[in-house]
N, C-alpha and C positions, 0 to 999 in steps of 0.2 A: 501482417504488416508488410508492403511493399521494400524492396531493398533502397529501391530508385528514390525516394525524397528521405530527407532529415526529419524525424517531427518534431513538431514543438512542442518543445519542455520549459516545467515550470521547476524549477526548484525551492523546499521552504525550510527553513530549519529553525528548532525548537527548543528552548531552554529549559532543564529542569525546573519548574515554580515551584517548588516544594511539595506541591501534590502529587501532577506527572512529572515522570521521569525523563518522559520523551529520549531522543537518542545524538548524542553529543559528538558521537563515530559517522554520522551518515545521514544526510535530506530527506524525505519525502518527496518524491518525484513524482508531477502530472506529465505524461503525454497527453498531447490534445490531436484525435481524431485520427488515432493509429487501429482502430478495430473495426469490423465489417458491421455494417449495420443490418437492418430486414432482416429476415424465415432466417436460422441458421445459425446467427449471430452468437449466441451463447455457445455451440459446440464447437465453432471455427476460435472461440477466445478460449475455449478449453483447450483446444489443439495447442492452437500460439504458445500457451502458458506451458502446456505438456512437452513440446516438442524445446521448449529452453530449459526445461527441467523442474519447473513450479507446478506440482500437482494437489494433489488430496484436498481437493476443493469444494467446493458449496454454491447452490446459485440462492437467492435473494434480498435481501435489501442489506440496509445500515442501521443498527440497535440506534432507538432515539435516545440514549444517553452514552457518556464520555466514559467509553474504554479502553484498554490497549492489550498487547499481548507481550509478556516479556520473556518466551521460548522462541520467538518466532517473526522474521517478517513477514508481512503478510501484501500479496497484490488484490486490486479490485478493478475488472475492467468492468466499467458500465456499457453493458451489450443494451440497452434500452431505457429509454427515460429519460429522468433527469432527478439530481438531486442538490441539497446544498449541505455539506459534509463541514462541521466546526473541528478542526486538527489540530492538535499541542494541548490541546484541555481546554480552558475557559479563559485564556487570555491569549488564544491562538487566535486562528485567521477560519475564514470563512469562506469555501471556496468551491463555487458553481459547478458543477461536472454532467457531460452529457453524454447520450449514445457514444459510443466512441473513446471515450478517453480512458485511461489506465491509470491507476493511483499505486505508488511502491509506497507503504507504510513500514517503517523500520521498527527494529522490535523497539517499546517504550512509547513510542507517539500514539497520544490518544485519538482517539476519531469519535465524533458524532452525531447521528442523522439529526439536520433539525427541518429539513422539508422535503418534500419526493415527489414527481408525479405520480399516477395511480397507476401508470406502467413501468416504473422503475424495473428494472433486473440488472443484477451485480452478477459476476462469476468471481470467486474467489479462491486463491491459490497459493500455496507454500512452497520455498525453495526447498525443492527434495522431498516435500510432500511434509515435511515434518509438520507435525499438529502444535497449533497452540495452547496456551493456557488463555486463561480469559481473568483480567485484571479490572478491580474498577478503582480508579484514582479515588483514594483517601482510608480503602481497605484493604486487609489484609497486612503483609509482611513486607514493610516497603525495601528493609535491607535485604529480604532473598528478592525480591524483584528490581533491584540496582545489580545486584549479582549475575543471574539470569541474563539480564541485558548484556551487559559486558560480558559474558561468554558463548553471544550467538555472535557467530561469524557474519563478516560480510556475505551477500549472498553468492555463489560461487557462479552464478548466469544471473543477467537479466530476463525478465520475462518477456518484456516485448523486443528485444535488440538484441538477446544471445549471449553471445560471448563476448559484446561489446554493449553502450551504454552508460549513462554516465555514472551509475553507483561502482560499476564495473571498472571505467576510467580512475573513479577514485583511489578504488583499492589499490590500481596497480601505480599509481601516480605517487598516493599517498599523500593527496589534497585533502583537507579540510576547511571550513568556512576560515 
């Protein structure tokens, strides 16, 4: 991402419905059209994400159903495509994403694919590498996965802004919706 512009961010946040947990500490952040497009694109959003500290990542799409991670935030910049990604579970939002944009998903918010182009590609990446667990809204242990949430940290970088950014601004602010 260039230093020289601001990009545009979306910010969305998400209530526990009973089912997800989503995350009550922290938004879901779009940047729109902070990552290089054409040949290359996927290694230069690995760099990006590596070089702020978000590694041990994965490239390919969005699972077509509602999950989340409750070890873990997780980034996805869409180096190609395009997809439309339903976030917070099943009475969340709906939200277009293309080549270019960056999605910070906090540990607890659900995500999932409900259309792709047939060149979609995601690169995905963890603060500090750390791995997630894989949750699906309505199984499992919902009290150790409230738990789990509430004891991953803020992420300590942004992935596409560094040391600054706005989950970043939060933390040290101490903002909430």
């Amino acid at each position: 991402m260039s230093g020289e512009t601001t990009p545009l961010i979306e910010e969305h946040w998400f209530d526990d419905d009973g089912v997800v947990p989503n995350n009550p500490r922290l938004p879901l952040v779009v940047y729109r059209g902070v990552l290089e497009s054409g040949p290359g694109a996927a290694a230069a959003c690995e760099t990006l994400f590596a070089g702020n500290g978000w590694s041990g990542g994965w490239r390919g799409g969005v699972y077509p159903y509602h999950h989340y991670h409750s070890t873990a935030h997780e980034a996805l910049g869409i180096v190609a495509g395009s997809a439309k990604v339903r976030l917070g579970g099943d009475s969340g939002t709906v939200v277009d994403l293309h080549a270019g944009d960056v999605v910070v998903i906090p540990a607890g918010v659900a995500h999932k694919g409900e259309a792709a182009s047939p060149d979609l590609l995601i690169v995905g990446a963890y603060p500090g590498g750390r791995g997630p667990d894989m949750r699906i809204p309505g199984k499992g242990d919902r009290e150790q996965a409230l738990a789990n949430i509430a004891a991953v940290p803020p992420p300590a970088t942004d992935p596409v802004c560094g040391r600054s950014g706005p989950l970043i601004e939060r933390r040290r602010t101490g903002v909430q919706r």
